[in-house]
C-alpha atoms as one frame of an Amber mdcrd trajectory, in Angstrom:
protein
 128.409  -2.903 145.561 130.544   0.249 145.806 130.039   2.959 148.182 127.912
   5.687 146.582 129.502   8.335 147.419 132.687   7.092 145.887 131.141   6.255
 142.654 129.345  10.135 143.120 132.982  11.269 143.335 134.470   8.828 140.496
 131.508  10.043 138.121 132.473  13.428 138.432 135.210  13.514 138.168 134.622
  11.427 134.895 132.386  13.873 133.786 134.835  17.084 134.405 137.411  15.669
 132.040 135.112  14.507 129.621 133.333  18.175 129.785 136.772  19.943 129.446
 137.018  18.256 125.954 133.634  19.598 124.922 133.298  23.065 123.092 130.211
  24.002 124.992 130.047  27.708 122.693 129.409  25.305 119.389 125.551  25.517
 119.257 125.526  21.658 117.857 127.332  20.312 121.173 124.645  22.646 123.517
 121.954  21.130 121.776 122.910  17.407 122.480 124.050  18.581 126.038 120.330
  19.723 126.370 118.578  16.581 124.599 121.178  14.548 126.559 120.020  16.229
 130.156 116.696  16.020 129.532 116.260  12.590 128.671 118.289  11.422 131.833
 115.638  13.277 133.971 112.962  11.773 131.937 114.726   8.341 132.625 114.719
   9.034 136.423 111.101   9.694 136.564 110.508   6.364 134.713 112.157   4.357
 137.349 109.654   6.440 139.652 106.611   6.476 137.605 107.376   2.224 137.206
 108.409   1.760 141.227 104.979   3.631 141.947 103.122   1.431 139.795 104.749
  -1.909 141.577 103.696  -0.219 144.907 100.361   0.665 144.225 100.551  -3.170
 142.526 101.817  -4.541 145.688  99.659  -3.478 147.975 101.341  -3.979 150.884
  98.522  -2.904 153.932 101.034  -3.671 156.503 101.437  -1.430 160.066 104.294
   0.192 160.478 104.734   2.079 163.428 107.731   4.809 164.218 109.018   7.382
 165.843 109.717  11.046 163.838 112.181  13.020 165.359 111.920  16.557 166.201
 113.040  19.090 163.422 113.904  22.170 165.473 114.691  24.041 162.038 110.924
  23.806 161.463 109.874  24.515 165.383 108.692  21.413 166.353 109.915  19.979
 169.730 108.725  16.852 170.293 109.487  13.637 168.523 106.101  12.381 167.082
 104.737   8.917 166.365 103.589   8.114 163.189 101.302   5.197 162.198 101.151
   4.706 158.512 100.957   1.300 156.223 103.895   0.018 154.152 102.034   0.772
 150.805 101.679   4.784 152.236 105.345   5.260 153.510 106.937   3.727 150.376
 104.359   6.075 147.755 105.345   9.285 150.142 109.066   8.242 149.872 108.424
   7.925 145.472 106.816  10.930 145.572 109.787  13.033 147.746 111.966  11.731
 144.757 110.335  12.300 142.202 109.486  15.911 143.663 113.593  16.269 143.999
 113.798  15.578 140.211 111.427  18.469 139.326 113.281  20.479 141.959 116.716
  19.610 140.360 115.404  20.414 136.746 114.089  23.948 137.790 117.191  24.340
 139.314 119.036  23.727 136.927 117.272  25.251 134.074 117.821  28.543 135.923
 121.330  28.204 136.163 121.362  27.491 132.138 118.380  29.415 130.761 119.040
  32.693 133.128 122.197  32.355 134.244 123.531  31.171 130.742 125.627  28.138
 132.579 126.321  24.774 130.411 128.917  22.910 132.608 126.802  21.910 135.062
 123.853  20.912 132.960 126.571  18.120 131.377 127.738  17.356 135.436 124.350
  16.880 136.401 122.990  15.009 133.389 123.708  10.908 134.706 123.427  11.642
 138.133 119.703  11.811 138.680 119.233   8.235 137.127 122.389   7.004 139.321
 120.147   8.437 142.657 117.106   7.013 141.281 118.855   3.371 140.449 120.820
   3.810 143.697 117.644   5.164 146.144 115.975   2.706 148.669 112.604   2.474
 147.741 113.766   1.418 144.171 116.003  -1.704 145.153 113.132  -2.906 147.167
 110.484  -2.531 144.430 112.425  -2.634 141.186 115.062  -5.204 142.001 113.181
  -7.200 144.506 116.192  -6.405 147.496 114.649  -7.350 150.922 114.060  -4.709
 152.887 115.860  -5.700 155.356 119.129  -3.695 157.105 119.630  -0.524 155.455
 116.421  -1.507 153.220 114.130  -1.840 156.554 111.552   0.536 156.680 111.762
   3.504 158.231 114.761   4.366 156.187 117.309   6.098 157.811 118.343   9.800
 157.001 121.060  10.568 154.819 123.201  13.119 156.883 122.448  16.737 155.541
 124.738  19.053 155.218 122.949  20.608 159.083 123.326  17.120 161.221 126.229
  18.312 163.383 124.066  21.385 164.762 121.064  18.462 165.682 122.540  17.207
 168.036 121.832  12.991 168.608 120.171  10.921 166.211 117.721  12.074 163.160
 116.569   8.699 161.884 112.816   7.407 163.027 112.930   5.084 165.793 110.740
   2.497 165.406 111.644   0.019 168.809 108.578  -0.023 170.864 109.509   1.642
 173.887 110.600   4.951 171.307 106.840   4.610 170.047 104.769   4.191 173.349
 106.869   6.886 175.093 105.718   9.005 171.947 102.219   8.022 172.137 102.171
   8.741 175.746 104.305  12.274 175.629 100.615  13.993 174.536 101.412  14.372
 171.415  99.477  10.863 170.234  99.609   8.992 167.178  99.518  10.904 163.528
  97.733   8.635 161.058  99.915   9.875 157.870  97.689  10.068 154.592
């Protein structure tokens, strides 16, 4: 499987030629840019909507145990342990996507409805199902993947566009000396809901 950041950067620039070809003043071509954009994000909260349903299916009432790091954007300190079940970290991770689609569609519908842009309503039309399609929690649920290396739960962070200034590493640690120096650091476990 390719890289996604090289098919991100293949797409696009697919998608800039294609868009330089398409009159986006004629009314007619705005129209299907519109239909085209919104079914895409309606797609992408299918595969959601579906890989929620195979969770909540699965029922998977298994421990899992980690460390959260400290977010010092957000004033907390201390790394905290989390104890959660397999079932509750995999419907919070659906739900962060799923809440990035709506995000991405009020975004967007600013830039075009206010702003009166079209071009990037076209970019942005395929790439929320290629996230969705190409996101963790999917391959597990959807396509059955093993979560196992990259798959294995807690997942690790994709780098933002901040994780030079964080200094050290911002995935969840989830060895058990990281979790019992947690629990013991006064901060105690957090039962996530």
């Amino acid at each position: 499987m390719m890289n996604p950041v090289v098919t991100n950067l293949v797409l696009m620039l697919v998608m800039m030629q294609v868009s330089r070809r398409l009159d986006m003043e004629n009314p007619d071509v705005l129209l299907y840019i519109r239909i085209g954009y919104l079914a895409c994000q309606a797609v992408a909260v299918a595969i959601y909507l579906i890989t929620r349903l195979k969770i909540t299916q699965k029922n998977d009432l298994t421990t899992l145990k980690y460390v959260e790091p400290a977010n010092p954007l957000s004033g907390e300190a201390e790394a905290k342990p989390v104890v959660t079940t397999v079932k509750e970290y995999d419907l919070k991770q659906v739900n962060q996507q799923i809440r990035s689609v709506f995000t991405s569609l009020a975004m967007m519908g600013f830039m075009h409805l206010y702003m009166k842009y079209s071009n990037p309503l076209f970019m942005q039309s395929i790439s929320s199902v290629k996230s969705a399609l190409e996101s963790n929690i999917v391959k597990i649920h959807l396509f059955g993947t093993p979560a196992s290396g990259d798959l294995k739960r807690p997942f690790k962070a994709a780098p933002g566009l901040l994780a030079g200034f964080g200094g050290g590493s911002q995935d969840a640690k989830t060895d058990k000396q990281s979790v019992e120096n947690a629990e013991v650091s006064g901060v105690g476990g957090i039962k996530e809901d």
